[in-house]
C-alpha positions in Angstrom: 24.0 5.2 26.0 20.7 5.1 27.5 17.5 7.3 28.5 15.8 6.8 32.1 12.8 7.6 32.8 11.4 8.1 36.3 8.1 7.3 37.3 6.9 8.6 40.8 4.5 9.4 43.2 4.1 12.8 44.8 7.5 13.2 47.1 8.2 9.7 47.0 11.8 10.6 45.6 11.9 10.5 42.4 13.2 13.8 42.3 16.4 13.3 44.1 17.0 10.1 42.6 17.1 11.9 39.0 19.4 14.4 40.9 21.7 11.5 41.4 21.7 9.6 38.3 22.3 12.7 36.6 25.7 13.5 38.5 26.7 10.3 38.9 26.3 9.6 35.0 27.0 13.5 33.7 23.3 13.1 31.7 20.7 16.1 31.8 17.6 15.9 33.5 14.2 16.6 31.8 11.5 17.3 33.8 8.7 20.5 33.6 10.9 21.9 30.7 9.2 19.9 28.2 6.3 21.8 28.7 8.2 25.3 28.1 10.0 23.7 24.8 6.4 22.4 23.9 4.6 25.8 24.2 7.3 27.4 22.2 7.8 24.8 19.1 3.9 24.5 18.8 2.5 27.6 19.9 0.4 26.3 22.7 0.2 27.8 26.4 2.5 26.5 29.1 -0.3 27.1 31.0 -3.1 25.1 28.9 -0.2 22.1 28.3 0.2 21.7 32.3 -3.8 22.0 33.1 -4.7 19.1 30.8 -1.7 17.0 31.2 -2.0 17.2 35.4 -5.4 18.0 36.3 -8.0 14.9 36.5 -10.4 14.1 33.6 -14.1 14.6 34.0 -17.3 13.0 32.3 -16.6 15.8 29.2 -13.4 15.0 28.6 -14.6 12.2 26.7 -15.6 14.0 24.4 -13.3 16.5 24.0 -9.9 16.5 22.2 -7.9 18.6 23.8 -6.2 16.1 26.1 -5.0 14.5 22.6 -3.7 17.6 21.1 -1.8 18.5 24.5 -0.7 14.9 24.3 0.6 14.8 20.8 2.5 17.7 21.3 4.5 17.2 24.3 5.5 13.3 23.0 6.6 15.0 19.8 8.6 17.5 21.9 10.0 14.5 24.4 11.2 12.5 21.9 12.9 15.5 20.0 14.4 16.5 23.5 15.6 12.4 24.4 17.5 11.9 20.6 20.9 13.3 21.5 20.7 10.3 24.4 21.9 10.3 28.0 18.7 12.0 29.6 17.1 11.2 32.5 13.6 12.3 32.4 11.0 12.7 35.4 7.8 13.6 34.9 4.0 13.0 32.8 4.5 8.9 32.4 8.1 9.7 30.5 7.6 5.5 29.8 4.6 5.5 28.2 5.1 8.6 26.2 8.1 7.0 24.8 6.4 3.8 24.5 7.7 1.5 22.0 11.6 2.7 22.0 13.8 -0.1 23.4 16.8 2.0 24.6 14.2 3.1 27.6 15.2 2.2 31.4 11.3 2.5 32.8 12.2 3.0 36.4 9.6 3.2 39.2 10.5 4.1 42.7 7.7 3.8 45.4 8.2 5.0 49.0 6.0 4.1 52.1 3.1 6.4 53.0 5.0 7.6 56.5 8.2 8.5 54.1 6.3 10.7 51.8 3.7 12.3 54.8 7.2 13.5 56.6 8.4 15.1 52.9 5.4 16.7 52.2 5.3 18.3 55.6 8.9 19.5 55.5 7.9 20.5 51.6 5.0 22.2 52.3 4.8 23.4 56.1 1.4 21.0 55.8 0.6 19.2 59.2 0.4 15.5 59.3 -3.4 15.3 58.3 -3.1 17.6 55.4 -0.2 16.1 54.2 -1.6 12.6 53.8 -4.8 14.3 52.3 -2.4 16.3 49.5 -0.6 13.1 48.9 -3.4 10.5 48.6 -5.4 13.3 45.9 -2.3 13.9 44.0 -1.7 10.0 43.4 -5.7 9.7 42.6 -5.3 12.8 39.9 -2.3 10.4 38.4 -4.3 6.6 38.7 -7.2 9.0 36.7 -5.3 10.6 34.1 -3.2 7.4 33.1 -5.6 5.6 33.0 -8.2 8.1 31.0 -5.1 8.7 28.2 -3.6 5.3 28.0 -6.0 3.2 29.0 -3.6 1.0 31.6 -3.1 1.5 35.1 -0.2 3.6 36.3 0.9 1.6 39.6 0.9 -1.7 37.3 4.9 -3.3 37.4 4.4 -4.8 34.5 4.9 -1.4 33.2 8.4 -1.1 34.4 11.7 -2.5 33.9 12.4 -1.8 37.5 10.6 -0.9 40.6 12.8 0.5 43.7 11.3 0.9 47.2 12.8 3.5 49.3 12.0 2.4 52.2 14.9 0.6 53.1 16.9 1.5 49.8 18.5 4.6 49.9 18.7 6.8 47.4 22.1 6.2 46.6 21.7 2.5 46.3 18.8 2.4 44.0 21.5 5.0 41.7 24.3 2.3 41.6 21.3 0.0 41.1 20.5 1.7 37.9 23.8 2.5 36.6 24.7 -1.2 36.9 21.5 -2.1 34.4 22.8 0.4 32.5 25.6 -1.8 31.3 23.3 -4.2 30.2 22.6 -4.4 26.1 19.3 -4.4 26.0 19.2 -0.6 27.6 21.9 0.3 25.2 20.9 2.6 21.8 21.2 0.8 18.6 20.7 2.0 15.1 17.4 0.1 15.0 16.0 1.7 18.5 17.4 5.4 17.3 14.8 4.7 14.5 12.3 3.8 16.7 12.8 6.9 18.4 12.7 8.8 15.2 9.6 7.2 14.0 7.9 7.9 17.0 8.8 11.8 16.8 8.0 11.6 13.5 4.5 10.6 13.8 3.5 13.2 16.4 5.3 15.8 15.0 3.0 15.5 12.0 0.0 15.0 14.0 0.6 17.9 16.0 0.7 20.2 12.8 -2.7 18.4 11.8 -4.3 19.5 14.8 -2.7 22.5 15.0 -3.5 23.5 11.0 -7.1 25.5 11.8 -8.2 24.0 8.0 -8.2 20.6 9.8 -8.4 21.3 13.8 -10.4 18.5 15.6 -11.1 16.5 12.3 -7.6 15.2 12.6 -8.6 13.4 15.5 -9.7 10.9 12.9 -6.6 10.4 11.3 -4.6 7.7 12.3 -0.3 8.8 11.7 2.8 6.3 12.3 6.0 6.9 10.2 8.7 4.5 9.2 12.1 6.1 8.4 10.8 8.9 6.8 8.0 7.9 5.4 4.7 8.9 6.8 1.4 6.8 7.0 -1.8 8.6 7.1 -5.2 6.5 7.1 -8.1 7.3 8.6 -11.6 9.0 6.9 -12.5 12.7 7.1 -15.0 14.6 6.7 -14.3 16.1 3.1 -11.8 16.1 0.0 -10.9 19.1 0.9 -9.6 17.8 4.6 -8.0 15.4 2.8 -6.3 17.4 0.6 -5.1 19.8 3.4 -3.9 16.7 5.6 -1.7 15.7 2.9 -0.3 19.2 1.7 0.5 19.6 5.8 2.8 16.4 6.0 4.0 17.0 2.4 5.3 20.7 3.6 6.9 19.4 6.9 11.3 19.0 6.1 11.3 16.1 7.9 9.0 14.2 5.9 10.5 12.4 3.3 7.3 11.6 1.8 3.5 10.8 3.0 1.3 7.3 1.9 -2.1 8.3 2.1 -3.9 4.7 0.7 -6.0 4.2 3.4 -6.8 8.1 4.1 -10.7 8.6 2.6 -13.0 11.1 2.8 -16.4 11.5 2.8 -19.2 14.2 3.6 -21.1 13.9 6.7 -24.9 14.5 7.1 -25.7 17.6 8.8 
């Protein structure tokens, strides 16, 4: 079977569209729960997870890390929630923070600006003017924060597998739409994507328990973590032996490690 993610503007339809995917193909839908999973596996504030995943970034985010650790956290927690398959997940750039995983259907649905003025006023009891306003900030938050995380721009196409206009497409036809692709092979989970998938959890699972460890905190913001079947890869330099040291004993200590290669992970102490 397959996962889906949905990729949306504010009250463009996304919503109902994972609505009817979900009943028409008996998958769950994932949207703001991976936050509340997140904040209880890792210990971090549902609150903190939704402020730096949705709010814009400013000049001092660039120097700050806590956009990476929020980051970390909830792809480790997507990709634990998306293994059993059959999902269909709307919400924080679902196809970028499962980047890499071929079993993805990265849908995009668009709807014109008149379509999603009218929802936001029915939404929101907003009058025409404020509507528009509300909409036009909201997509501007999402153009920032994409492309402040990930570096690419979130209304690209080249991002998608498939991009559905509602404005003559109803809801229900971009659904059969998406089932139909869903028959397709290369949508389809195969032993070698499942790894992907694993692999991918794997590495941010670990890398959340760096930056979560309060030995290492922000120092492992320098370590660079992939994992192939199993096997984690640290490499990176830090700032001491004893980081080092600490960053190893962390993934060592981890059950789903099956062991950690540390060649390329130095150390060395920096001036004051």
């Amino acid at each position: 079977m397959s996962i889906i993610t949905i990729s949306r503007g504010t009250l463009s339809g996304g919503q109902r569209l994972a609505k009817c995917l979900a009943m028409n193909l008996g998958y769950q839908i994932i949207s703001r729960e991976v936050l509340t999973e997140a904040a209880q596996q890792y210990g971090v504030s549902e609150e903190s997870l939704a402020r730096g995943l949705e709010q814009p970034p400013s000049f001092w985010d660039r120097f700050r890390i806590d956009r990476q650790i929020y980051l970390t956290v909830i792809r480790a927690t997507l990709c634990q929630l998306v293994r059993e398959d059959n999902v269909v997940y709307h919400g924080n750039a679902g196809h970028l923070l499962l980047q890499g995983v071929d079993h993805v259907l990265r849908v995009r649905v668009i709807a014109p600006l008149p379509y999603r003025i009218k929802a936001a006023m029915e939404a929101h009891g907003f009058d025409e003017k404020e509507a528009e306003a509300y909409i036009r900030k909201k997509d501007e938050e999402r153009v920032m924060w994409t492309r402040f995380l990930y570096g690419v721009e979130w209304r690209d196409p080249a991002l998608y597998d498939l991009v559905l206009n509602l404005e003559k497409v109803t809801v229900e036809m971009a659904c059969h739409m998406i089932v139909c692709m869903l028959d397709r092979p290369e949508f389809r989970m195969t032993p070698e994507s499942l790894r992907q998938l694993e692999d991918l959890y794997l590495a941010n699972h670990v890398r959340a328990r760096l930056f979560l460890n309060s030995k290492i905190g922000a120092a492992a913001a320098k370590i660079d973590v992939t994992a192939t079947s199993g096997i984690v890869h640290l490499a990176g330099v830090l700032p001491s032996e004893t980081f080092r040291q600490e960053a190893l004993a962390t993934a060592h200590a981890l059950p789903e490690v099956k062991g950690v290669r540390a060649d390329w992970l130095g150390s060395h102490v920096e001036p004051l």
